[in-house]
C-alpha positions in Angstrom: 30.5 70.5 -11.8 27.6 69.6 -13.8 28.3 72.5 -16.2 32.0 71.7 -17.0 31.3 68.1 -17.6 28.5 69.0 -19.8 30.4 71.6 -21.8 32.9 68.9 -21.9 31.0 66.6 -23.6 29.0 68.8 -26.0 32.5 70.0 -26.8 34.1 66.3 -27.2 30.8 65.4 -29.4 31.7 68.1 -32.2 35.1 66.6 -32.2 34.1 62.9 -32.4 31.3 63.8 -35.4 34.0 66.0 -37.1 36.6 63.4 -36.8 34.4 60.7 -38.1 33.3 62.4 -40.8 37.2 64.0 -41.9 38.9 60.6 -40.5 41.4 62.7 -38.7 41.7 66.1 -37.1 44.7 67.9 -36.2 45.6 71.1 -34.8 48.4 73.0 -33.3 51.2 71.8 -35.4 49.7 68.4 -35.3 50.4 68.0 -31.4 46.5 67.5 -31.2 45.4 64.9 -33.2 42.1 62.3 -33.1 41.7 59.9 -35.3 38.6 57.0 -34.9 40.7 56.1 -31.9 41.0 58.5 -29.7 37.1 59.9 -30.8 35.7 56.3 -29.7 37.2 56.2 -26.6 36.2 60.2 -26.5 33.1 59.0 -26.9 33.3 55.9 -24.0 34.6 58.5 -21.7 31.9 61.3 -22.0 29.1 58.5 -21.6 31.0 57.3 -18.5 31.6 60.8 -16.9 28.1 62.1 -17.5 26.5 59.1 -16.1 28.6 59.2 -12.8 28.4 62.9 -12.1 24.7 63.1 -12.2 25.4 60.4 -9.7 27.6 61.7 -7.8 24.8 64.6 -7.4 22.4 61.8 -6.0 25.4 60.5 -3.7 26.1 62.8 -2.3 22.5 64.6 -1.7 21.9 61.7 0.2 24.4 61.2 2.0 23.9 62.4 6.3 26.0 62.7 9.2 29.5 63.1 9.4 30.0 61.7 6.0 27.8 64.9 4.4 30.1 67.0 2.3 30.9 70.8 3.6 30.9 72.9 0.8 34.7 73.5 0.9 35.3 69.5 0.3 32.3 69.4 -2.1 33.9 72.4 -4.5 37.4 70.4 -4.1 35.6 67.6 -5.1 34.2 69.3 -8.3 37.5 71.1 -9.2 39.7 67.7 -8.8 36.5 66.0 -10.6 36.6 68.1 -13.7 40.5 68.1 -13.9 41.0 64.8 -14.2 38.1 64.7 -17.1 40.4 67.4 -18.8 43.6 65.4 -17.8 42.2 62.3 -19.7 40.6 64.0 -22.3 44.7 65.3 -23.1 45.4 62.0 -22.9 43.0 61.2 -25.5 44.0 64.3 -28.2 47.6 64.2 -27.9 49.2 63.4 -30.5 52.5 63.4 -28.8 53.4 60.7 -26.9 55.3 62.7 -23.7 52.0 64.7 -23.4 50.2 61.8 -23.2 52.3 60.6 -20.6 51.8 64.2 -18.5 48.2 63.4 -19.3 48.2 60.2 -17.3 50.7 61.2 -14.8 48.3 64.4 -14.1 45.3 61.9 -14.0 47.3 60.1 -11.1 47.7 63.2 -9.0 44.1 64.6 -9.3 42.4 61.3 -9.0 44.0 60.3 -5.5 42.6 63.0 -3.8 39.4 62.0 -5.0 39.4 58.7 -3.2 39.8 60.1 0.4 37.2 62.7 0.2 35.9 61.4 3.2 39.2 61.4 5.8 39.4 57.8 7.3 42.3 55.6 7.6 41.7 52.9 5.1 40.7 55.6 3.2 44.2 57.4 3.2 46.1 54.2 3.4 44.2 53.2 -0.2 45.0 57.0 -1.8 48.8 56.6 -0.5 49.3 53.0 -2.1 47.4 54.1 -5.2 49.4 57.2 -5.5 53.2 56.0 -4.5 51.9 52.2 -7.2 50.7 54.7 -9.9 53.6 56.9 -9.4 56.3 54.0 -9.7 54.3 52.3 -12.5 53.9 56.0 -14.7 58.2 56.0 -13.8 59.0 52.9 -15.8 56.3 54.3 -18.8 58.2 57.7 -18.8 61.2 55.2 -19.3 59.5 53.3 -22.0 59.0 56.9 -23.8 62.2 58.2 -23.7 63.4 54.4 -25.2 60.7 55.1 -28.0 62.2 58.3 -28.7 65.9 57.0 -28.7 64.4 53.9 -31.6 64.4 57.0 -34.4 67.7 58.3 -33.7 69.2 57.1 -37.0 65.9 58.2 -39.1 66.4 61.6 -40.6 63.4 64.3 -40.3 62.5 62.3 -36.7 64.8 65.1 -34.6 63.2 66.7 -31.9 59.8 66.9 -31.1 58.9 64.9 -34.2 60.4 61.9 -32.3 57.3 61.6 -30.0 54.8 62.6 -32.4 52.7 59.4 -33.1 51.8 60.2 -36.3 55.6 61.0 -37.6 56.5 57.0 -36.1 53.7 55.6 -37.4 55.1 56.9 -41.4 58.3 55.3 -40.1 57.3 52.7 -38.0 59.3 49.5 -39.5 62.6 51.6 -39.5 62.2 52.0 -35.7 64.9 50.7 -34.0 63.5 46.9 -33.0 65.5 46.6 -29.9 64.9 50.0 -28.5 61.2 49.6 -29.1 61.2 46.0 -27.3 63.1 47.4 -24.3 60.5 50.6 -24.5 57.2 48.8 -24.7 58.4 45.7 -22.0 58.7 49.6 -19.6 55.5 50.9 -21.0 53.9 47.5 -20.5 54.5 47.9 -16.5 54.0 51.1 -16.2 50.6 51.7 -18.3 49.7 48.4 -17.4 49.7 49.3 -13.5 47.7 52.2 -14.0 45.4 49.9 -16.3 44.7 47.7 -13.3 46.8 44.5 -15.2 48.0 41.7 -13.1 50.4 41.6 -11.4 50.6 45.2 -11.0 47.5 45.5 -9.9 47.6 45.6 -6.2 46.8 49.3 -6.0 43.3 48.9 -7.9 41.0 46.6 -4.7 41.8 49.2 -2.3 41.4 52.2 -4.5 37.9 51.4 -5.7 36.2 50.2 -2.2 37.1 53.1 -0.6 36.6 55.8 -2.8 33.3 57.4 -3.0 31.0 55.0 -5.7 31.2 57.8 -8.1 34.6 58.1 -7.9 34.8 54.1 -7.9 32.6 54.0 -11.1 34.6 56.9 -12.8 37.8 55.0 -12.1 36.8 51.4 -13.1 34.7 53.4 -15.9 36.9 54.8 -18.2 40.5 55.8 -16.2 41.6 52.0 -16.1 40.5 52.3 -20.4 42.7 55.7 -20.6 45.7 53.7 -19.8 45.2 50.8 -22.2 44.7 53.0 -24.8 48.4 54.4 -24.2 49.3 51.0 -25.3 46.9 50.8 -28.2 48.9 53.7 -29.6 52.4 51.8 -29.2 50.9 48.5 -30.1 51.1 49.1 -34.3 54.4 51.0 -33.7 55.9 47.9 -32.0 54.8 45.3 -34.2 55.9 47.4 -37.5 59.1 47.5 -35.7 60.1 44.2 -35.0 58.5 42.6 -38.3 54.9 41.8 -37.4 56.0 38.8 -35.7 53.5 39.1 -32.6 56.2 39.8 -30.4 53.9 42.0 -28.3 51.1 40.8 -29.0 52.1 38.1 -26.8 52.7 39.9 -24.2 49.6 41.5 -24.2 48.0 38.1 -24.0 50.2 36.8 -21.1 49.6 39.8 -19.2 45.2 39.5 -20.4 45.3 36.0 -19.0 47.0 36.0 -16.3 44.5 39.5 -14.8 41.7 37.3 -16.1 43.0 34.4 -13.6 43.7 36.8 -10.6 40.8 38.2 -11.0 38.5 35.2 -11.0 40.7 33.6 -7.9 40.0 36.4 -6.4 36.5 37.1 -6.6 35.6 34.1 -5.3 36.6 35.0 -1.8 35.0 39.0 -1.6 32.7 39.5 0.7 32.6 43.9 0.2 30.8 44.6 -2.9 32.9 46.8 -4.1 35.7 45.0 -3.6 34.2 42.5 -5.9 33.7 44.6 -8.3 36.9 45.6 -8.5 38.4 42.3 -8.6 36.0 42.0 -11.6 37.4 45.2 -13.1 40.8 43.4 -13.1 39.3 40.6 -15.2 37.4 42.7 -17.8 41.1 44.8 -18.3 42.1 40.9 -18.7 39.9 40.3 -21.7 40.0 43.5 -23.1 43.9 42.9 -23.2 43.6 39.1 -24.4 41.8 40.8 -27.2 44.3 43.1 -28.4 46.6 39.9 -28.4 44.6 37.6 -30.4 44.4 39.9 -33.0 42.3 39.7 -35.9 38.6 40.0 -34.9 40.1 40.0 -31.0 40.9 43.4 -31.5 37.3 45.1 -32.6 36.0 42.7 -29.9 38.4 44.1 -27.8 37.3 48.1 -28.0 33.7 46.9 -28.2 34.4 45.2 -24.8 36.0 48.6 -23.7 32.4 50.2 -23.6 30.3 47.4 -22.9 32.5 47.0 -19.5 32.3 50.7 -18.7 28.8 50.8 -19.4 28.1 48.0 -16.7 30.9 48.7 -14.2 29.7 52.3 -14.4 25.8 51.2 -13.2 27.3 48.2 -11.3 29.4 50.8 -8.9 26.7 53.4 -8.5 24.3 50.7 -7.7 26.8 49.2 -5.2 27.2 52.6 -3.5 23.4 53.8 -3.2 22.5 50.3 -1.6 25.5 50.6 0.8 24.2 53.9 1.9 20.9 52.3 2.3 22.0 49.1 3.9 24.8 50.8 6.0 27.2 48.4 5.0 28.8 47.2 1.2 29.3 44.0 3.1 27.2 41.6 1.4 26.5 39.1 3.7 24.5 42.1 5.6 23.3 43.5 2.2 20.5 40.5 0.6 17.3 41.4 0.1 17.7 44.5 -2.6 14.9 44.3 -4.0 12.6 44.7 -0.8 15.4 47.9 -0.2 15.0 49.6 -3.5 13.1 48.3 -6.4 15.6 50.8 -8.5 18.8 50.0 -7.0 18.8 46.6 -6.1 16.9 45.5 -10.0 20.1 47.7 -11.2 22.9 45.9 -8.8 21.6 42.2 -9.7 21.3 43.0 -13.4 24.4 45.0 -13.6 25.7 42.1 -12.0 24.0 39.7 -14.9 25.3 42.1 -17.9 29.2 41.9 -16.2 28.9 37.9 -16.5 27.9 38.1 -20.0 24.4 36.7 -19.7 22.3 36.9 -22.9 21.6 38.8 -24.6 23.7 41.5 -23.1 26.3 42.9 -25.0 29.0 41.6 -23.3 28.3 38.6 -24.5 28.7 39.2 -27.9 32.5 40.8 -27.3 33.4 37.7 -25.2 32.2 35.3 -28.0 33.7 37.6 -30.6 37.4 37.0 -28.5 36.1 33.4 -28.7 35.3 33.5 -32.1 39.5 35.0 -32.4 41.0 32.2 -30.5 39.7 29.8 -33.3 40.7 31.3 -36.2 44.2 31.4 -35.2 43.6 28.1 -33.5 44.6 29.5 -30.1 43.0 26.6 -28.2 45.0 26.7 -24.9 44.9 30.4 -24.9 40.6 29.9 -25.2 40.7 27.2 -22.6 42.2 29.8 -20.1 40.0 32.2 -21.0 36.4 30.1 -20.6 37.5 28.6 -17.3 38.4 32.0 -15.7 35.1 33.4 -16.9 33.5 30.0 -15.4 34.9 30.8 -12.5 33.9 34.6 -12.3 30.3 33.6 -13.8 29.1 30.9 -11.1 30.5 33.5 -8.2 29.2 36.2 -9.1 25.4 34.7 -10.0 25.6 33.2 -6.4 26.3 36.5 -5.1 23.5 38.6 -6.9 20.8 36.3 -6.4 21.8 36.3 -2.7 21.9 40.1 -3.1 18.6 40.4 -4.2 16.5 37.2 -2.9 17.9 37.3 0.0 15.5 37.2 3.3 17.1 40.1 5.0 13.9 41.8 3.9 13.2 43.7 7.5 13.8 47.7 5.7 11.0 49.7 4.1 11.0 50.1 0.8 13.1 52.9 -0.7 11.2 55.4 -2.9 13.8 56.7 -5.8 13.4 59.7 -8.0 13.1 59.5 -12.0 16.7 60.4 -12.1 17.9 57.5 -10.5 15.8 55.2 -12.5 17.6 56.7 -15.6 20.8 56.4 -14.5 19.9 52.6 -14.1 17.7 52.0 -17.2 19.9 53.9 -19.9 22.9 52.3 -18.7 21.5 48.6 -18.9 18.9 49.3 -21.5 22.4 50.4 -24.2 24.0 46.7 -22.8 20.4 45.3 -24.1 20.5 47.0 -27.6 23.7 46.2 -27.9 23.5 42.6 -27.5 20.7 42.3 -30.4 21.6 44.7 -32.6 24.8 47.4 -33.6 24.2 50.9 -34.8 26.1 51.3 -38.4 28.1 54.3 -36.8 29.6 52.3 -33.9 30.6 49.1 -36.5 32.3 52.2 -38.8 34.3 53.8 -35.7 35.1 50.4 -34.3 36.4 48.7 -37.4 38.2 51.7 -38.3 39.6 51.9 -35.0 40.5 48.2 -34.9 42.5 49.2 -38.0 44.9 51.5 -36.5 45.4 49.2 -34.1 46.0 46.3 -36.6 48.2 49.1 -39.0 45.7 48.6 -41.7 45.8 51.8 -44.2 41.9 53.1 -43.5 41.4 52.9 -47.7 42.0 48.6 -47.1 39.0 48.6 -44.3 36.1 50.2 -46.6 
């Protein structure tokens, strides 16, 4: 497992340096195609997969009794495990739009088996609603594709497989048909949007990510819940060209980010399970990355810098949550305070993982959530910002409370926990990249994101240097 993923990412590196420096790289006809785009979130995905399967190494090492992996479940585990890193990466280098809906739909099927690796019967009951959710929601996005296709039908040199290749809409974007691409990206909307974790088609997404094993939960909440939103991303310029740059769907994207952000914060006030919380949380973040994309402007660089500084501390947040269950016998967290005196490693990387996902500073998801601040003034969006700072209010004061329960708590009674060096990396790189972050941006991540916030905006790459 360790092998493919790292093969993976040695291979995805060459491609993001290559595309970086080229701007674009095709092949095959042009039906693979990365631009600053797809190699950022190329980039956001490798980080996120590495990270959780050297966890997922330390998981599941530790893990005793019936819950111990046989080796038949643990080389399912690594096959379905580096499928659905292939099925995303697809995803990621298509450049036509039905393969990158095969990409996610394949993600769907490989990724449910991975929840119920361990047979119980919440854990079935979450990989059925995940998988018959997923399945409806990736139904109305193959509808939403097909209604893309059908907007070029009175363009000529669009026939046949040019009509899903996002490159040859893009050239023609504002002769698409306006009402065919409304109707399309209202159906690609739901149905990316479930997969996304997106209220109010999230209800899949709580379930999924307690019960799956915390490398799984962190892979999910990572970077699969990202692949999704960057489906929309793609359709997002193609819409607006369409229907005169009028923000049509940019405001849907900001109904949809607010309304996950609210969920979310009602909803996290109430968890008791850890993970739960932090899927509830996940929900929120998926919120402001989509209010981001709505805004606009400065929203939208916020928005993909918010995409890695999410899965950066979800990714820590969920590994930390499942090595301190394991030790505490429980993800309740009632039953769970006292970290520290539990494991100096673990329980330091829960309560700060729990500081960087509230935005404390100087972590870097601060900066993204004042940069979406920053993009609700300039276009004077005051209503839209009002929503937004109370539902973060909300999620910041709950989730505090719980982490300094979590790790001052007096349930102190367990001997300390000795952890290897590995583990202490896979908590100090993680949260140490949040730290940088926060105080200061490497000039290559600027260059990819603003150029990557320019495809999403349609701004020709010559306007952005």
């Amino acid at each position: 497992m360790m092998l493919g993923i790292g093969l993976e990412s040695l291979l995805s590196l060459i491609t993001i340096v290559k595309a970086c420096q080229l701007s674009t790289l095709s092949a095959l006809g042009s039906w693979l195609y990365v631009d600053a785009l797809s190699a950022y979130h190329l980039m956001v995905m490798n980080i996120v997969f590495l990270i959780s399967t050297i966890f997922a190494l330390v998981y599941f090492k530790r893990e005793t009794g019936p819950e111990k992996l046989s080796l038949k479940q643990a080389r399912i585990f690594a096959t379905l495990w580096c499928t659905s890193c292939a099925s995303m990466t697809v995803v990621l280098v298509s450049n036509n739009l039905g393969i990158m809906w095969v990409g996610i739909e394949a993600t769907t099927l490989l990724t449910a088996f991975l929840i119920c690796i361990h047979k119980t019967r919440a854990s079935l009951e979450a990989m059925w609603k995940y998988l018959i959710i997923c399945s409806v929601g990736v139904a109305f996005a193959f509808m939403g594709t097909l209604l893309a296709a059908a907007s070029t039908q009175h363009i000529a040199g669009l026939e046949g497989h040019h009509a899903l290749l996002w490159t040859s809409l893009r050239e023609h974007a504002s002769h698409l048909d306006p009402l065919f691409m409304k109707a399309a990206f209202i159906f690609l909307l739901v149905g990316y949007g479930t997969k996304a974790g997106l209220a109010p088609m999230h209800t899949w997404l709580p379930d999924a990510h307690s019960q799956a094993p915390a490398p799984v939960s962190a892979m999910f909440s990572g970077f699969m819940l990202n692949a999704a939103l960057y489906c929309l991303m793609r359709y997002m310029p193609l819409t607006e060209a369409a229907t005169g740059n009028c923000g049509w769907c940019l405001s849907l994207m900001t109904l949809l980010g607010l309304l996950s952000i609210g969920i979310g914060a009602a909803f996290i006030v109430f968890q008791t399970d850890v993970k739960r919380l932090l899927a509830y949380c996940s929900i929120e973040h998926m919120g402001i990355i989509s209010l981001g994309l709505g805004l606009g402007g400065i929203g939208v660089f916020a928005a993909l810098f918010h995409t890695l500084n999410h899965s950066l501390a979800k990714t820590v947040s969920f590994c930390a949550a499942g090595r301190m269950g394991q030790i505490c016998g429980t993800h309740d967290m009632r039953k769970m305070n006292g970290g520290y005196a539990h494991s100096y490693v673990w329980g330091i990387g829960l309560f700060v993982g729990f500081l960087s996902l509230i935005a404390i500073v100087p972590f870097a998801l601060f900066m993204s959530e004042f940069q979406i601040v920053k993009a609700s003034v300039d276009i004077h969006a005051y209503v839209r910002l009002a929503l937004f700072l109370i539902g973060i209010a909300v999620v910041f004061v709950s989730m505090l409370y719980r982490g300094i329960a979590l790790f001052y708590g007096s349930d102190v009674n367990q001997t300390q926990l000795r952890s290897s060096v590995v583990e202490a990396l896979l908590v100090a790189a993680p949260l140490g990249a949040l730290l940088v972050l926060g105080l200061w941006m490497p000039g290559f991540l600027n260059t990819i994101l603003t150029e990557a916030s320019a495809i999403i905006r349609f701004i020709p790459v010559q306007q952005i240097h």
